[in-house]
N, CA, C and O atoms as a Tinker XYZ file with bonds, in Angstrom:
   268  protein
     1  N    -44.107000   53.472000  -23.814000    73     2
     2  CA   -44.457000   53.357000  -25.214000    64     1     3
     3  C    -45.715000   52.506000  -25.378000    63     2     4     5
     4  O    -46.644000   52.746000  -26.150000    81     3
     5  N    -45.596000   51.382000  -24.459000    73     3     6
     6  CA   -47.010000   50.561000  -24.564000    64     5     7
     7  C    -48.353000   51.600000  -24.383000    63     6     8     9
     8  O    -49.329000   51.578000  -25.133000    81     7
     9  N    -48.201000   52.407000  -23.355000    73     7    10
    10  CA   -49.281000   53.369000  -23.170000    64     9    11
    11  C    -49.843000   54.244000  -24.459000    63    10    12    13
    12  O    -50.980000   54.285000  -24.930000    81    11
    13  N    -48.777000   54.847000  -24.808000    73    11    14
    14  CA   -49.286000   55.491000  -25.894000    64    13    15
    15  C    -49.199000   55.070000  -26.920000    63    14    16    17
    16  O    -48.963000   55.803000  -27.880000    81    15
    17  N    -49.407000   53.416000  -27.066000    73    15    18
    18  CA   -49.533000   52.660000  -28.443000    64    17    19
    19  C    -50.996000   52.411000  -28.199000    63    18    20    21
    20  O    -51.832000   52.573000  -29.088000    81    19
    21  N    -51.292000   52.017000  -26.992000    73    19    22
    22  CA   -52.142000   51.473000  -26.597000    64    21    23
    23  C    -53.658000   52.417000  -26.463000    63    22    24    25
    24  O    -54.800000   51.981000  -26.614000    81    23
    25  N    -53.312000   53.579000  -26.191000    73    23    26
    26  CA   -54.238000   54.630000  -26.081000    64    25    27
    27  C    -54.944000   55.107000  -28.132000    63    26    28    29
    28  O    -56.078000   55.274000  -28.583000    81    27
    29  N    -53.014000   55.170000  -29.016000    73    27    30
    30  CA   -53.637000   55.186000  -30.567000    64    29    31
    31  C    -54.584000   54.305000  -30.724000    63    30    32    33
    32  O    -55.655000   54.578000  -31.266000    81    31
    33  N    -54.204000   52.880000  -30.151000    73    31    34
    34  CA   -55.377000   51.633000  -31.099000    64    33    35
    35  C    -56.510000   52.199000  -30.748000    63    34    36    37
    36  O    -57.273000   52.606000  -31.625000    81    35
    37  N    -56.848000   52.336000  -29.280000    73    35    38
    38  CA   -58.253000   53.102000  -28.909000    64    37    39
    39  C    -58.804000   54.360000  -29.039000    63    38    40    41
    40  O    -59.846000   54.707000  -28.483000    81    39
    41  N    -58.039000   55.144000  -29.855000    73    39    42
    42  CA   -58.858000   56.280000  -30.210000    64    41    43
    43  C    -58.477000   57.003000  -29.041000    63    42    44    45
    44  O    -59.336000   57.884000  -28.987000    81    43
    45  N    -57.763000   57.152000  -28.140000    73    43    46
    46  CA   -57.672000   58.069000  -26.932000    64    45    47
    47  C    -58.688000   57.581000  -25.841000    63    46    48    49
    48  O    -58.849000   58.352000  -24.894000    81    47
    49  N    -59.521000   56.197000  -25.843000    73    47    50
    50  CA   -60.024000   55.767000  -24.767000    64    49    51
    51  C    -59.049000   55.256000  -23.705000    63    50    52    53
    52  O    -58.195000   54.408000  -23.967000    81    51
    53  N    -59.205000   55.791000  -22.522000    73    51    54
    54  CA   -57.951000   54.740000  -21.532000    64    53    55
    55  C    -59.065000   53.965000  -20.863000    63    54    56    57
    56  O    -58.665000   53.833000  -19.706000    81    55
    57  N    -60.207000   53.400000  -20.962000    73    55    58
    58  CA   -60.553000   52.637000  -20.689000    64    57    59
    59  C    -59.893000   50.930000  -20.903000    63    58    60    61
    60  O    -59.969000   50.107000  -19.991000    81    59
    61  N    -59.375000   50.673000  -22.013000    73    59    62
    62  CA   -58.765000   49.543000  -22.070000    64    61    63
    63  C    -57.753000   49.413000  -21.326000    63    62    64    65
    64  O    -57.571000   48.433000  -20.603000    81    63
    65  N    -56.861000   50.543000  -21.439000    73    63    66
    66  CA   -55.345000   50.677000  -20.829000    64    65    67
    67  C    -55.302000   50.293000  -18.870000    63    66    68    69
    68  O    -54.439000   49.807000  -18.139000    81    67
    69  N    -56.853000   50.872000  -18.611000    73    67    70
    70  CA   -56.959000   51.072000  -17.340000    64    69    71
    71  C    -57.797000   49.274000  -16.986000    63    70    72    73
    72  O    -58.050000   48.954000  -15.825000    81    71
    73  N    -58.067000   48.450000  -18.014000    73    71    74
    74  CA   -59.098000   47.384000  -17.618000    64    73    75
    75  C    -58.212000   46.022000  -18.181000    63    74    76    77
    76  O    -58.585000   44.965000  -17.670000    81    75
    77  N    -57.113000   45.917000  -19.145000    73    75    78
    78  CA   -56.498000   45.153000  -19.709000    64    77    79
    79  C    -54.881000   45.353000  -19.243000    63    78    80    81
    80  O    -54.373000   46.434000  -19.541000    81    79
    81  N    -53.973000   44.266000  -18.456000    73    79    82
    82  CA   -52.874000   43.966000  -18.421000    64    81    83
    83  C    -51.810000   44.121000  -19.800000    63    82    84    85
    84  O    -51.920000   43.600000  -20.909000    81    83
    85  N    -50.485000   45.274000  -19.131000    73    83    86
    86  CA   -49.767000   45.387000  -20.051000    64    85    87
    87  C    -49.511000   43.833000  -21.125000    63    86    88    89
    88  O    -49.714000   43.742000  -22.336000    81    87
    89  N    -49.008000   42.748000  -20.161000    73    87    90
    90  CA   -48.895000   41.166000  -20.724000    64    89    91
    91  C    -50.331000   41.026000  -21.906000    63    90    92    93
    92  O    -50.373000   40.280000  -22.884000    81    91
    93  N    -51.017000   41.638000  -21.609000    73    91    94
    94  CA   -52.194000   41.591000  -22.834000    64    93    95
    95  C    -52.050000   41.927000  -24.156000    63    94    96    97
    96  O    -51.801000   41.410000  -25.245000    81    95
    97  N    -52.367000   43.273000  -23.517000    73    95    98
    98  CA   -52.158000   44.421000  -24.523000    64    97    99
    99  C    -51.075000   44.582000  -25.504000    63    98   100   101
   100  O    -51.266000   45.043000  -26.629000    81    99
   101  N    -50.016000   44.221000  -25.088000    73    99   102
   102  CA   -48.525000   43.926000  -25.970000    64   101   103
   103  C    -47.701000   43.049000  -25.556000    63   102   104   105
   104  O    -46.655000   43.475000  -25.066000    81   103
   105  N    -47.941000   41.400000  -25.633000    73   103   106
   106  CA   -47.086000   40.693000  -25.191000    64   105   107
   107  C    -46.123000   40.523000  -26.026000    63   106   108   109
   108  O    -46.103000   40.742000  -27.237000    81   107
   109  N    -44.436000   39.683000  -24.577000    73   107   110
   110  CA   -43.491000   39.681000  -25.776000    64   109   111
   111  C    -43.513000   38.447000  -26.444000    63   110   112   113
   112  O    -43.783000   37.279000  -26.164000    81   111
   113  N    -43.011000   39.313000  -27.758000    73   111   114
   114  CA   -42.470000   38.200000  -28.839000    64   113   115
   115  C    -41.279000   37.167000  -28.338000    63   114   116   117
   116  O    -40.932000   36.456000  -29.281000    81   115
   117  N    -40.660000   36.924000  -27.297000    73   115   118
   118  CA   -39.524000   36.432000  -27.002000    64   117   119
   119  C    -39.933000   35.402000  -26.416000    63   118   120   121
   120  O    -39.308000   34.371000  -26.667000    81   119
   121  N    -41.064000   35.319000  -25.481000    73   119   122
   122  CA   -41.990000   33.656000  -24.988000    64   121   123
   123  C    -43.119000   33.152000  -25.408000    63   122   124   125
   124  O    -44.010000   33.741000  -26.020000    81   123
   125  N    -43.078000   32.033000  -25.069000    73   123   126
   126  CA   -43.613000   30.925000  -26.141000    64   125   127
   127  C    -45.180000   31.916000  -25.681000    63   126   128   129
   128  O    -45.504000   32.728000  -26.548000    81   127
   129  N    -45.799000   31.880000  -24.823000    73   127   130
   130  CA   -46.805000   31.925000  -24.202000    64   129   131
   131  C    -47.165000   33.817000  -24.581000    63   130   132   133
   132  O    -48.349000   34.121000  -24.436000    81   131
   133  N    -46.383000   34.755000  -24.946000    73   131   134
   134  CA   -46.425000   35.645000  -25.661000    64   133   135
   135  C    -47.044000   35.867000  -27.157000    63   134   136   137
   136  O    -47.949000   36.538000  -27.651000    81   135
   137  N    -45.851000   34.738000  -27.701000    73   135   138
   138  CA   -46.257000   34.769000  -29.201000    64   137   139
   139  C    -47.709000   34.077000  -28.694000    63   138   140   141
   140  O    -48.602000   34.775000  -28.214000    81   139
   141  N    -47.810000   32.882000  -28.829000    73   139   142
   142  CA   -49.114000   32.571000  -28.945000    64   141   143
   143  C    -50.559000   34.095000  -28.247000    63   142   144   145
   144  O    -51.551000   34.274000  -28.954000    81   143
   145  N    -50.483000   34.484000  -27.643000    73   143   146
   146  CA   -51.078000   35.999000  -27.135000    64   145   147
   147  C    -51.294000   36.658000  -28.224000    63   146   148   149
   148  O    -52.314000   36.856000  -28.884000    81   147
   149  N    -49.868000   37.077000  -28.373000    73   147   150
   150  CA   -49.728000   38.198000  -29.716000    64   149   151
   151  C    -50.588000   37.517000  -31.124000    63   150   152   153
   152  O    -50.886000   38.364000  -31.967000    81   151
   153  N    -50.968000   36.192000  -31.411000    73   151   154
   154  CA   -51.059000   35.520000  -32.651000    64   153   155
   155  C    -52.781000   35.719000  -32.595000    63   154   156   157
   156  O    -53.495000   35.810000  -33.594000    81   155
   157  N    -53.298000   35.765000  -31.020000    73   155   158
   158  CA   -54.416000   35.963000  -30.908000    64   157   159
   159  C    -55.157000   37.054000  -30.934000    63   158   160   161
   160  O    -56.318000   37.145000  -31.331000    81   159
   161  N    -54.434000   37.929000  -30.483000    73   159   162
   162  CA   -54.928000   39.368000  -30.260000    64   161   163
   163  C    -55.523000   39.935000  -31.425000    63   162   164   165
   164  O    -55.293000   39.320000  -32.466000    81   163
   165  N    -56.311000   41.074000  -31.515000    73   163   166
   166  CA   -57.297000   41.446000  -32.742000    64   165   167
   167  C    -55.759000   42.123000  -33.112000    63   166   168   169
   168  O    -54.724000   42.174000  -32.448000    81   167
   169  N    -56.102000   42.616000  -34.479000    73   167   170
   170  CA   -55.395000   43.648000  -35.165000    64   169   171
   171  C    -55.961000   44.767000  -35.543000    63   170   172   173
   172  O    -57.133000   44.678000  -35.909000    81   171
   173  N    -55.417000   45.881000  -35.558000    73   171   174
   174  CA   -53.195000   45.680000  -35.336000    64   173   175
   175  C    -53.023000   45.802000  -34.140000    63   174   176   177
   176  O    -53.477000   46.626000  -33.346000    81   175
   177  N    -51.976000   44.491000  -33.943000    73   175   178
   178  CA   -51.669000   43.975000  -32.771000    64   177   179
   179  C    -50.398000   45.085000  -32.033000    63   178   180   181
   180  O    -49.801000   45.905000  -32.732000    81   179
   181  N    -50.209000   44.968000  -30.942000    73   179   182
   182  CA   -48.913000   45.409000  -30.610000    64   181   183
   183  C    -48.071000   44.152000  -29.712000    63   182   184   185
   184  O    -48.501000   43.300000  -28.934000    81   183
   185  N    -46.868000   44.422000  -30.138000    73   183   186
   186  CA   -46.086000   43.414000  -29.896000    64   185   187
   187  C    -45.028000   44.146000  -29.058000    63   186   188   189
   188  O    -44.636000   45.202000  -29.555000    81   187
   189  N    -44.417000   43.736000  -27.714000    73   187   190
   190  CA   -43.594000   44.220000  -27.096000    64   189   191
   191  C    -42.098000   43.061000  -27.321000    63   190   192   193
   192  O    -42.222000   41.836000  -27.363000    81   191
   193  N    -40.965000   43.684000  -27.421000    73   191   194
   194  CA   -39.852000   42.871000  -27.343000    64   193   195
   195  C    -38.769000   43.245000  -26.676000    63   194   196   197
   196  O    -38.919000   44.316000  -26.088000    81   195
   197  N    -37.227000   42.499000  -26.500000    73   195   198
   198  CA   -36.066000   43.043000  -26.039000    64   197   199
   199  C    -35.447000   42.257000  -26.863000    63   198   200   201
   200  O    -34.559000   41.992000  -26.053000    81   199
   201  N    -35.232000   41.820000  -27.529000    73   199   202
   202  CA   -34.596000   40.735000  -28.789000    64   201   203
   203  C    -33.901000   41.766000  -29.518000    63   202   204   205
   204  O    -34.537000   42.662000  -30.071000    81   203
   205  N    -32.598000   41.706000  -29.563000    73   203   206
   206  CA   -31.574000   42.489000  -30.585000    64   205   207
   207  C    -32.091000   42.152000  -32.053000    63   206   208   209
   208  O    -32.122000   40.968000  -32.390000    81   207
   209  N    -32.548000   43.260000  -33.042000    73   207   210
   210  CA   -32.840000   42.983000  -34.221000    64   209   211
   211  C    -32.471000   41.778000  -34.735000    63   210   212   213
   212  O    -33.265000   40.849000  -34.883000    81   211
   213  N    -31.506000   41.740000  -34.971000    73   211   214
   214  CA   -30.562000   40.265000  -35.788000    64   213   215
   215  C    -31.336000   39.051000  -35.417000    63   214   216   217
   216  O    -31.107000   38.044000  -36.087000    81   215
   217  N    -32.271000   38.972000  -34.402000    73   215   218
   218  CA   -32.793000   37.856000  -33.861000    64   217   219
   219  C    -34.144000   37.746000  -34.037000    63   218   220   221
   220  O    -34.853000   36.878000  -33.529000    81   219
   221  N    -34.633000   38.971000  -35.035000    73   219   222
   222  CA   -36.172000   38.707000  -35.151000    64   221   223
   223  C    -36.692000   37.448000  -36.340000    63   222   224   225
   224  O    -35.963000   36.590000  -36.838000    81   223
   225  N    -37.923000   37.624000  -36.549000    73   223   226
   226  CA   -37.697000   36.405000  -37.281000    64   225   227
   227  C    -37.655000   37.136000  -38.859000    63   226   228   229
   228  O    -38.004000   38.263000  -39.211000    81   227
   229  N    -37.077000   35.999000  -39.634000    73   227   230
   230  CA   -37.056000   37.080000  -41.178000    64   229   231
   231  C    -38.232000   37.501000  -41.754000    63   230   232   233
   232  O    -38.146000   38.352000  -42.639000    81   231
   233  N    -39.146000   37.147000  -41.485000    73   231   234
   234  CA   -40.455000   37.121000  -41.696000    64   233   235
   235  C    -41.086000   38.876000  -41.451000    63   234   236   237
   236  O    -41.864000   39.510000  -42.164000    81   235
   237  N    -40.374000   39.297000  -40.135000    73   235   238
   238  CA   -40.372000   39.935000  -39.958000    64   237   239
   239  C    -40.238000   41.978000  -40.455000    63   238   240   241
   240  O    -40.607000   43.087000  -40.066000    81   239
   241  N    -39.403000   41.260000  -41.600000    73   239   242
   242  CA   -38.465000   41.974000  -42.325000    64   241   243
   243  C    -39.418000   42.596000  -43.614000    63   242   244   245
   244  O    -39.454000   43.746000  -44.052000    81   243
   245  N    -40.175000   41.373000  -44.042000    73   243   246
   246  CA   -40.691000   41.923000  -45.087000    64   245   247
   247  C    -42.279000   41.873000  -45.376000    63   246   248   249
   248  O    -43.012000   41.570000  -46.318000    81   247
   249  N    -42.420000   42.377000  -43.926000    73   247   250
   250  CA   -43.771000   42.167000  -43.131000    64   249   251
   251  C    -44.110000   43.452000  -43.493000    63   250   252   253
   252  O    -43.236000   43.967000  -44.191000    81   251
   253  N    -45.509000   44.489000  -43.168000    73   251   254
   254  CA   -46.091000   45.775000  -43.192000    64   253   255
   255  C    -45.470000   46.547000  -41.431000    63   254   256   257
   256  O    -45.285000   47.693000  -41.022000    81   255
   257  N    -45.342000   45.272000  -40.886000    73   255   258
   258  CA   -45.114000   46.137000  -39.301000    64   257   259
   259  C    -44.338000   47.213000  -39.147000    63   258   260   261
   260  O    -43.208000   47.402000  -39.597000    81   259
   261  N    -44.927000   47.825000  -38.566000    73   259   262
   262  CA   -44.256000   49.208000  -37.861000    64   261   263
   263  C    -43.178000   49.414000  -36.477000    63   262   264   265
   264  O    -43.695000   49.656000  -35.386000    81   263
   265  N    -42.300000   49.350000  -36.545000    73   263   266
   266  CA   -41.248000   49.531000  -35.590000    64   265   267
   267  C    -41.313000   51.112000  -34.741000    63   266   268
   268  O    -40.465000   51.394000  -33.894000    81   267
């Protein structure tokens, strides 16, 4: 899924996909050293997780993001 999130942001370039680390490109939301990644990254960001819904943040909820 990262791939072909990653290929939409670029327009169908796999140049990024092929020059930038998955941990880049969509780090998870679940470590400290993630979020801070994800907070940096241009937008729209992609965010990778394994966090059971119930555990996202509420913020989350009534955010524009796309699941």
């Amino acid at each position: 899924m990262l791939e072909i999130l990653s290929l939409i942001r670029q327009d169908g370039d796999p140049q990024w996909c092929r020059s930038v680390p998955n941990w880049e490109r969509g780090p998870w939301l679940e470590t400290l050293l993630g979020l801070r990644r994800a907070r940096s990254n241009a937008r729209p960001r992609i965010i990778s997780s394994h966090l059971p819904l119930q555990l996202f943040p509420r913020a989350f909820f009534t955010s524009r993001a796309k699941v």
